[in-house]
N, C-alpha and C positions, 0 to 999 in steps of 0.2 A: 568374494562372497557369491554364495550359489543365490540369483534372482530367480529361481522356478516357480516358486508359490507366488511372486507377482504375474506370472504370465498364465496359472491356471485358470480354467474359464470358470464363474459365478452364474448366481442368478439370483434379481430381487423379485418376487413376488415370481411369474410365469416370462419373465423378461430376463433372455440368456444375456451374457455378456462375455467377448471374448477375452479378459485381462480383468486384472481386479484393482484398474487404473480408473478414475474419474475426474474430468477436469470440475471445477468444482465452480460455483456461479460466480462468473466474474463480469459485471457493469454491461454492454452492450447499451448503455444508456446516448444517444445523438446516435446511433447506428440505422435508426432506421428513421423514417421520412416523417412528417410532421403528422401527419394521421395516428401513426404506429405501424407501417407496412417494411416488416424488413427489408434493407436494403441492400446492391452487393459488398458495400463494405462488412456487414453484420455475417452474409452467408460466409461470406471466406474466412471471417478471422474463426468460426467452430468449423466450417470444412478443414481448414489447414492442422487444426489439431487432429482433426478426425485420419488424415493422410500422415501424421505423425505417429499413429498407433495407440491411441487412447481409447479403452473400450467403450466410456461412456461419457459424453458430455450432457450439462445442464447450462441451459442458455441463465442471462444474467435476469432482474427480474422483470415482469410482466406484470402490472394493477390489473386488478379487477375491478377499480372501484372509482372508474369516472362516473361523477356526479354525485358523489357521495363523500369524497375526501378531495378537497379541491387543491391539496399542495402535487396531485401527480398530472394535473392540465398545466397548460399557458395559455397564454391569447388568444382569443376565438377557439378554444378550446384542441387547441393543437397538443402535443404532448413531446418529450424526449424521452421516452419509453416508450419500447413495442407494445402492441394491444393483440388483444386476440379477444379479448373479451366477447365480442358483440358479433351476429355472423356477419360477414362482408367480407367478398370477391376479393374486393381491392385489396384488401390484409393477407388474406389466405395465401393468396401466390406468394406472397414471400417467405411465409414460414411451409407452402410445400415445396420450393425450389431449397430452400434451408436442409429440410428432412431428406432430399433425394440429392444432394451430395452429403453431407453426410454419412447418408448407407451406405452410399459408393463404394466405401471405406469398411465396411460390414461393422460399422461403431453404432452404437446406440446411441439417442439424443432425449433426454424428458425437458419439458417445458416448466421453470418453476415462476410458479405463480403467488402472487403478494397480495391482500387486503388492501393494501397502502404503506403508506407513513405515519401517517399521525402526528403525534409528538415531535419525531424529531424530519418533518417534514421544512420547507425551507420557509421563513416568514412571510415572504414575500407576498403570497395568498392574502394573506391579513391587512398587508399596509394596500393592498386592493381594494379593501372590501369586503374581503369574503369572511364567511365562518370558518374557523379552523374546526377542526375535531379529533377526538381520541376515547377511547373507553371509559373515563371518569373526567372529573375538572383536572387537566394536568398543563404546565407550563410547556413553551413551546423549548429544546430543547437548543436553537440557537439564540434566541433573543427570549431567556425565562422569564418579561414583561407580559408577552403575548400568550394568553390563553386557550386551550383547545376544550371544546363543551362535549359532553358526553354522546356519543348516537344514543340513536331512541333503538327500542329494540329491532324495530320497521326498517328502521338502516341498516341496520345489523342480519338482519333476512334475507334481506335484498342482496347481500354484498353473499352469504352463503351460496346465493340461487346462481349469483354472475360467476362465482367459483366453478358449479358445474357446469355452466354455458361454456366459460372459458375450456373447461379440461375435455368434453366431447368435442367441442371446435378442435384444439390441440389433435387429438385422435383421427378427428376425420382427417387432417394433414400430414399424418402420418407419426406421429410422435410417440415415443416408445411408452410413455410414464410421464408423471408428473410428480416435480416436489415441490413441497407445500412450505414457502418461507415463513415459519412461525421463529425468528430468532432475534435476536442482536437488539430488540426494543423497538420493531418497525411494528404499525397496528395489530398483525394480529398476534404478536408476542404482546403485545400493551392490551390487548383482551382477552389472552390467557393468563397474566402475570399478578403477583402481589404488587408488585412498586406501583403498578399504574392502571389495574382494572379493584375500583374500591365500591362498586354496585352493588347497593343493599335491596335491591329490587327488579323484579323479571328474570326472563329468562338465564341470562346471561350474566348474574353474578356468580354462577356457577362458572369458576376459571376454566374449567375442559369443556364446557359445551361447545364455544364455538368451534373448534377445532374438531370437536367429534361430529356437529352439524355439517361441518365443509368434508369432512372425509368422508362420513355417510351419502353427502349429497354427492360426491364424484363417482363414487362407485355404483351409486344408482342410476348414474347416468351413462356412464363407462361403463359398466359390467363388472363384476370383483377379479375380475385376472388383468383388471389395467390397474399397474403398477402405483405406489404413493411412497414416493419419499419423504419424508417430515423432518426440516432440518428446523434445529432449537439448542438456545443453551442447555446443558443441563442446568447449570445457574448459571445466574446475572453476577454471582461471585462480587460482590456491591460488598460485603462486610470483610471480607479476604481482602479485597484491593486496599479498601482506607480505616479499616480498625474504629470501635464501637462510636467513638464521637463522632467521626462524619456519617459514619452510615446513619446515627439516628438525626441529627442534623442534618444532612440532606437528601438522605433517602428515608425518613419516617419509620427507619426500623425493616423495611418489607424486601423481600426478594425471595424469589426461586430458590428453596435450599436442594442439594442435589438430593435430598430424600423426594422430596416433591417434585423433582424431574424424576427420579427413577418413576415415580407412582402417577406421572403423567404417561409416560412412555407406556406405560404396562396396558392404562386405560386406550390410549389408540392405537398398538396393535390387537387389543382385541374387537375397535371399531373399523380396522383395516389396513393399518399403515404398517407395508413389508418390509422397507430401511429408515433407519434412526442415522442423521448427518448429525452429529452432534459436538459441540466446542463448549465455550464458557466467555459470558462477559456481555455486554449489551455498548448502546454509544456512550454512557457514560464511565467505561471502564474500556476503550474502544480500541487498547491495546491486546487485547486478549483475543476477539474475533478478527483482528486483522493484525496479527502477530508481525513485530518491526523485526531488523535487523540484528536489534540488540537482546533477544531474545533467544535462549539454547534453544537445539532442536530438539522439535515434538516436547514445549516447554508441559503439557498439559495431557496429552494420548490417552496416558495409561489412567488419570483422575477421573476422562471423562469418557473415550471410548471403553475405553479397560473397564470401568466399573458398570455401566451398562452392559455389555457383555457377558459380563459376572453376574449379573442380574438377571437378564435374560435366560440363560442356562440355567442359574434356579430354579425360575418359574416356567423355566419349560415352554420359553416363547419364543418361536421361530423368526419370528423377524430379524431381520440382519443390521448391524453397526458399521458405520463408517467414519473412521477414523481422518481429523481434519487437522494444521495446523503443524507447518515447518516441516513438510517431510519432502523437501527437493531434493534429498540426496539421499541415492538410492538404498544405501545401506541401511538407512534409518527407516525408509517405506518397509522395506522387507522384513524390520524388526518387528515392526507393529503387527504383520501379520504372521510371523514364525510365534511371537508371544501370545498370539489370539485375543488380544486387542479388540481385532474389529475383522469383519467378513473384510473389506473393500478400505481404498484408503484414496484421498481426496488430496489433484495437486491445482491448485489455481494458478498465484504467480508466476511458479517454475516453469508451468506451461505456457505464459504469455511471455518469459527470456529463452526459452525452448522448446518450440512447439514439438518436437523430434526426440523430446525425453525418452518417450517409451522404447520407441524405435533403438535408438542411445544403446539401451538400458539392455531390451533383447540382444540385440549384437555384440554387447561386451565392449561397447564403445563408450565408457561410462566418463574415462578421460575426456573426452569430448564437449559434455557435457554443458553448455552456457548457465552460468547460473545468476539466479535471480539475488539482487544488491539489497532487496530490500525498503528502498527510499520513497516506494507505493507511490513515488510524482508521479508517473505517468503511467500506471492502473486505476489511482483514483484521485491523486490530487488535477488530475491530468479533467477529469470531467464534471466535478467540484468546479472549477473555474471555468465551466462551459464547451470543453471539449469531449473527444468521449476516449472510450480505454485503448492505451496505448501500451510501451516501454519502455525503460530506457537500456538497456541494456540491447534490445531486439528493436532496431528502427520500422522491420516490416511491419509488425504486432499494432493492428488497428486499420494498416494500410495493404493489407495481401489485395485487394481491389485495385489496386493505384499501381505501389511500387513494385516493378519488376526489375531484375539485375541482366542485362543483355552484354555481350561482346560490344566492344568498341570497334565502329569502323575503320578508325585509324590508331594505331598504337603510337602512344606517346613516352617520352620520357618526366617523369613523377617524381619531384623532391617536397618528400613532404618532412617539415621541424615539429618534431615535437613528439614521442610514443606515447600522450596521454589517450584517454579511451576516444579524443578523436583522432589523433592521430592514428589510432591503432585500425581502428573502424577507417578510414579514408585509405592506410595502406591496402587491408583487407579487401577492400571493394575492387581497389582500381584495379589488384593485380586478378581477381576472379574474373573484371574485364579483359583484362588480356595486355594491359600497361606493361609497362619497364619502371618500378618503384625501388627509390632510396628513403631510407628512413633514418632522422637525423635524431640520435637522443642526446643528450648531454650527459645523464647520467649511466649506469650499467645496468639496469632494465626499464619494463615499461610502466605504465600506470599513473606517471604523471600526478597531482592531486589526489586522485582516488588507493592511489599505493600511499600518499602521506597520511590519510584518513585512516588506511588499514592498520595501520599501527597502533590504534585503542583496540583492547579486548572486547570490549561491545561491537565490535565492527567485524567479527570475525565470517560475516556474509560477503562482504566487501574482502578481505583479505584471499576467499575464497575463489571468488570472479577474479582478481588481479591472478590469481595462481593459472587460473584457465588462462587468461588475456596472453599472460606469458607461452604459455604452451603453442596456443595459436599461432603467435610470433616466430617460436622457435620452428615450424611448421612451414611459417611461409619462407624463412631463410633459406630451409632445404631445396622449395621451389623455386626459387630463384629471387628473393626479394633480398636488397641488401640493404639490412639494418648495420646503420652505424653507432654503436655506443659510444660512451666516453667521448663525446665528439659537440664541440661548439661550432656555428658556420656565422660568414658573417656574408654579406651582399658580392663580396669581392669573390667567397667560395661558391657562388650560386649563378653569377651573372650569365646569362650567354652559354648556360650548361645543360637547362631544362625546356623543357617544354611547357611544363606548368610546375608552379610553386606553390605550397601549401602549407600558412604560416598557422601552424599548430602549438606554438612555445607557450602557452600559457601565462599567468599574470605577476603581477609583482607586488608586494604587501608591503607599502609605506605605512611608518609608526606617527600616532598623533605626535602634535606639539604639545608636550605637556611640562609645566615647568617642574623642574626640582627632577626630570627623567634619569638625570644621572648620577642622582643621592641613592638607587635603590637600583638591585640587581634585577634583568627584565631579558626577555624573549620575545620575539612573535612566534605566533601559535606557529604554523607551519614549520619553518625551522626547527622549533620544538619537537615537534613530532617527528620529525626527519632525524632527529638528535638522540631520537627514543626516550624524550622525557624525561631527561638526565637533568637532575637538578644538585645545584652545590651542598654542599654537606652543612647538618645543622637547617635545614628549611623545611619546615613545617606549616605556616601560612602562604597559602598564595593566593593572590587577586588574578582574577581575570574581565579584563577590561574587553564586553563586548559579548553579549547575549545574543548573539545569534544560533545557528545551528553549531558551527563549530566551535564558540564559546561553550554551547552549554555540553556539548559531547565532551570536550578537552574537561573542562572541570568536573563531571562526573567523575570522568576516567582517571583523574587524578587524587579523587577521595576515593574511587572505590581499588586504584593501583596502587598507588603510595600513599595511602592513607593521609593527607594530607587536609587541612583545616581549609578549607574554597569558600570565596565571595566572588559572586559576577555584579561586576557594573553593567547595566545597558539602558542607556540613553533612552530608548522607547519607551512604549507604558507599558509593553508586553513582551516575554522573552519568548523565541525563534517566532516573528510574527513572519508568517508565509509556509511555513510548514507545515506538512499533512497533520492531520490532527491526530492520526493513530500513534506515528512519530513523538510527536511533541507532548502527546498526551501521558505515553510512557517513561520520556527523559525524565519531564516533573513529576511522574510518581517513581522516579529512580530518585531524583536527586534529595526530595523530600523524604528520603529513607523510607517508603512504605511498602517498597519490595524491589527483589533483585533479579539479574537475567534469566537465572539457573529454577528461581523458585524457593532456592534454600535461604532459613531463615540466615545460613550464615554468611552470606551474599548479600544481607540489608545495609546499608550505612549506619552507622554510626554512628556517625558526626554527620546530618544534612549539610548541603551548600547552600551557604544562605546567598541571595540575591536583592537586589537593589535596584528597581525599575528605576523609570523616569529619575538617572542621575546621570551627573557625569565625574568622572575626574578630574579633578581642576590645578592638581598639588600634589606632587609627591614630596614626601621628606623621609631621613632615615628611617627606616623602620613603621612607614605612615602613608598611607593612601587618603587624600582629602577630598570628599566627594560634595557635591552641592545635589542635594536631592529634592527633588517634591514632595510637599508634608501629605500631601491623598495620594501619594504613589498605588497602585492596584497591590493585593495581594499576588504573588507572581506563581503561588502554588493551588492551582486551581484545576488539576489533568480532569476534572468531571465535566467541565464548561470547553467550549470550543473558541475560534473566532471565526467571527463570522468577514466572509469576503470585503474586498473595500468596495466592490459595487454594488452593494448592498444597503440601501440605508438603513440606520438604524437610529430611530427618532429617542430611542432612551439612552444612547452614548452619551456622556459627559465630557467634555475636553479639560483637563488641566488645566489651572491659572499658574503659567511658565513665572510669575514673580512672587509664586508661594512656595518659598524653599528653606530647607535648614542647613546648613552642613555638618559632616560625619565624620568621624576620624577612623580609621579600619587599621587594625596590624596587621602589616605584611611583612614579610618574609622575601618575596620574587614578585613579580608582576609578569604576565605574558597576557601580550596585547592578540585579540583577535577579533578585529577593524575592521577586517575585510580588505579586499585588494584592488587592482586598479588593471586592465588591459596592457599585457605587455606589446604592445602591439608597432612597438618604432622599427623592427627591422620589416616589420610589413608597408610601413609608408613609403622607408628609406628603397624598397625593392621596387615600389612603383613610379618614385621619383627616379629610379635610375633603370625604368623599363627592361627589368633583369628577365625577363622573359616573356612568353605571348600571354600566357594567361595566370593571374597569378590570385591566391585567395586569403582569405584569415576567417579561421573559424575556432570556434570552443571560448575560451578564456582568452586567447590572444584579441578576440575582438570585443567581448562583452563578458564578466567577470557573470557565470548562471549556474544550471543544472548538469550534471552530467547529461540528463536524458535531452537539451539543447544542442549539447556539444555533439553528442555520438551521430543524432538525429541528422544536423544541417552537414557534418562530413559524409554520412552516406549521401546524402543528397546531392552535393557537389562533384562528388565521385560516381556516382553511376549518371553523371552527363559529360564529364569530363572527355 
């Protein structure tokens, strides 16, 4: 495919840009020091994009509104978001040593700046103390006990005025523009919105004002040839996601329809705003702004840049569209802008698995390509549980301050077991050091776990990356790395042969003890899926014992492949508890039949997967799964509710009474257990009891049964000190 039209130069507002690439605001949240003074972790992780050829980056968000929405402080008023808000020295140098590399790179950078949270701001404020707030009486959005009270319009003035403090502070440091986070249900989408601004009095129950006060007031500050981007649903898409009973049941009927985004958009570019960043969806539909894995690409583009666009050229409104949402491969960015979609197109994740896309992309090195899994652990579950944006796929991505890849002083000899993606990442590293690497697989490629995963049709981000992983491999063979396939080792083939050993074999998945197991035909998941989900003739029900992530992936995949009738057993009160909520939030609105990957109605289920919290199997018999379940088990279809962290308390949780049960009788068909698995880790012991060489390690699954982004993570680690 001809990439020209991505590399011709743009402009938004009087702000050129060389490429019509933008990485798009991604977290920087712990990046910068307890004040809010960028730090060098923060400067490097948008320099390095900037040195990858991205024409323009948007840093992640920035409040404006300490002292006014108390969920964006902590303790003595420290914060994990950058500030620019207020003038001060001590802040500044960070975001102008940010802007001056940077340019270095002749890239552009605008500052996007936020009102707050609000609503879905974290409880924690509350069981404080403090007042929560948001534009009307609205529940808090992780614990819906806790209350937010409406600002007066006085706060609401104030947080306009801190807007333009913030966007001339921005300017003085050099910053190209500024976009304005009005989206996804953070405050000031919850004071321009129906769901959640319900004000029958002042200023402000006019849904566009505040947005037209914050843009009026930047540009009177700024001058009107400093730039405003305004990213925003077009809708919150609330009645699309869960059809007329929930939406009036849980959301009151109310939402952004895209007529009312187009008719907001029209109103602030003509109060000033040059680019429209526009997607669909809010936290309560939280698959849609933070599109998973299991989602086709550019699931939404043409609905929501397309018909802005469309709009715009109507009315004869110069302002420019940027299209947002699944477009890491390249062919698909370039469609959006061949079809006129959108002026400019927005890549986040792909940039944090590849900072070097664009670069990639010009050179026709498109093969190359790292691509993004999907799994948002560590872009945002990564900072959710107190860390800040990383990858799993890209171990440097958070750490370009820290980790550097240098020559080994001494060249060693490197057997590393196992081509899963640590293994793969620990050959990669050692041999860029300058090592002597043997690579031991067992089977005839690489990908370990992550290539058994790719074998569901929802997973085809994953099937994607495993395609690269391989290519890379095949790559380093040429340079001299000797990958052995088809090849088992044992202590005896290793002893006295290396330098260092590297126990990458991954885990092993023992079957509960369950009685009557062998009245009824059964699988473990994994095998399963390595088997391509071949099941006996005549099977039509299947149970799946084990609601975690790969339970609930495998029985999806299973009603929406072979159409097949699915029950999950999972022991806990909550199915995939520890999963991103963007993630988990889409599985249950997949599996609850309320929509599909593609968007098309003919991709809904069918048949739902029904589930069964708080149970377990207790009994198999012919044709019978006997479950002992809790009579208050949770409803398990909830994708509009989150969970909230276990270090979090949460004083209106209820715990189960564990001898309040009934039992249930289920027809099955097959069973396929998926338990979870255990450390394969005995040829790592047995090499240290028999001192098989100087330095020896276990990393990924072989040591602790986790994440990809642990595994990938601790073998770069281990390998660039090796």
């Amino acid at each position: 495919m001809n990439y020209q039209q991505i590399f011709e130069p743009g402009e938004i507002g009087q702000c050129k840009v060389k490429n019509r690439i933008i990485m798009a605001p991604m977290g920087n949240i712990n990046m910068a020091d307890p004040i809010g003074r960028p730090l060098s972790k923060m400067i490097e992780y948008f320099v390095e994009r900037a040195r990858g050829g991205t024409g323009l980056l948007i840093t992640g968000l920035v409040p404006i509104s300490f002292g006014i929405d108390p969920t964006v402080s902590e303790d003595n008023d420290t914060t994990y978001f950058p500030r620019i808000d207020a003038s001060s020295r001590t802040r500044m140098s960070g975001w102008r040593d940010l802007v001056a590399g940077v340019h270095s790179y002749d890239a552009k950078i605008f500052i996007q700046l936020t009102a707050g949270l609000g609503r879905v701001g974290s409880p924690e404020a509350a069981l404080k103390g403090k007042i929560l707030k948001s534009a009307s009486w609205n529940r808090n959005f992780y614990v819906p006990q806790v209350p937010h009270l409406p600002l007066s319009d006085r706060s609401i003035k104030k947080m306009v005025k801190n807007f333009g403090q913030a966007a001339i502070n921005a300017q003085v440091c050099g910053m190209d523009g500024v976009q304005l986070h009005g989206h996804e249900g953070y405050l000031m989408d919850q004071l321009t919105s129906a769901p959640w601004n319900r004000r029958k009095l002042g200023r402000y129950r006019n849904k566009f004002q505040f947005a037209i006060d914050v843009v009026r007031e930047i540009k009177e500050r700024c001058g009107e040839e400093f730039p405003i981007i305004y990213r925003l649903d077009l809708t919150q898409a609330l009645y699309e996601s869960y059809g007329d009973q929930i939406f009036k049941k849980m959301f009151k009927g109310q939402e952004r329809t895209i007529e009312k985004g187009l008719e907001f958009c029209q109103v602030l570019a003509e109060a000033g705003v040059d680019a429209f960043d526009v997607d669909k969806g809010c936290y309560d539909n939280w698959f849609y702004p933070h599109p998973p894995a299991y989602f086709d690409d550019i699931p939404y583009v043409e609905q929501t840049a397309g018909r802005l666009k469309s709009f715009f050229q109507t009315k004869e409104i110069e302002a420019k569209v940027i299209a947002v949402g699944k477009l890491g491969k390249p062919d698909r960015a370039a469609e959006v802008l061949r079809q006129g979609w959108a002026d400019f197109f927005m890549l986040g994740r792909p940039l944090l698995a590849d900072p070097y896309w664009a670069q990639k992309v010009r050179e026709g090195r498109v093969r190359e390509i790292i691509h993004c899994i999907g799994d948002q652990e560590g872009c945002i579950q990564s900072f959710v549980l107190g860390g800040h944006p990383c990858c799993t796929v890209n171990p440097y991505t958070g750490f370009e301050d820290s980790k550097k890849l240098s020559k080994a002083n001494r060249v060693k000899n490197i057997a590393i077991i196992g081509a899963g993606p640590a293994g793969c990442e620990a050959a990669k590293t050692a041999h860029l050091r300058g090592h002597q690497v043997t690579l031991f697989e067992k089977t005839d490629q690489v990908g370990g776990q992550l290539l058994t995963g790719s074998r569901m049709k929802i997973k085809h981000d994953l099937a994607l990356y495993i395609d690269n992983l391989q290519y890379q491999m095949d790559l380093l063979e040429k340079e001299g790395v000797d990958i052995k396939y088809n090849t088992e080792v044992s202590v005896a083939d290793l002893k006295g042969q290396f330098d260092v050993i590297i126990c990458c074999n991954g885990l092993v998945a023992p079957l509960p003890q369950i009685e009557g197991r062998e009245l009824i035909p059964y699988c473990e998941a994994r095998e399963f899926l390595d088997n391509e989900m071949q099941l006996p003739p005549d099977v039509k029900r299947v149970t799946v014992i084990g609601g975690g992530i790969v339970g609930c992936e495998l029985s999806y995949s299973l009603a929406f492949e072979k159409q097949m009738q699915v029950t999950i057993v999972e022991l806990r009160d909550e199915l995939m508890k520890g999963v991103v909520h963007a993630n988990r939030s889409m599985l249950l609105w997949l599996m609850m039949g309320r929509g599909g990957p593609s968007g098309r109605p003919e991709d809904v289920l069918q048949t739902p997967v029904q589930a069964f919290t708080s149970s377990r199997a207790v009994r198999f018999e012919r044709g019978r799964v006997i479950l002992e379940a809790n009579r208050k088990r949770k409803d398990p279809y909830t994708p509009w509710s989150t969970l909230v962290s276990d270090n979090i308390h949460n004083p209106f949780h209820k715990t189960l009474d564990p001898d309040d049960v009934e039992m249930i009788e289920i027809d099955t068909d097959y069973v396929v257990f998926a338990t979870g698995g255990i450390a394969n880790d005995g040829l790592y012991y047995e090499l240290l009891r028999e001192n098989a060489a100087p330095e020896i390690y276990c990393i990924g699954d072989a040591r602790r049964p986790a994440r990809a982004w642990e595994a990938i993570s601790s073998a770069n680690e281990v390998a660039r000190y090796i």
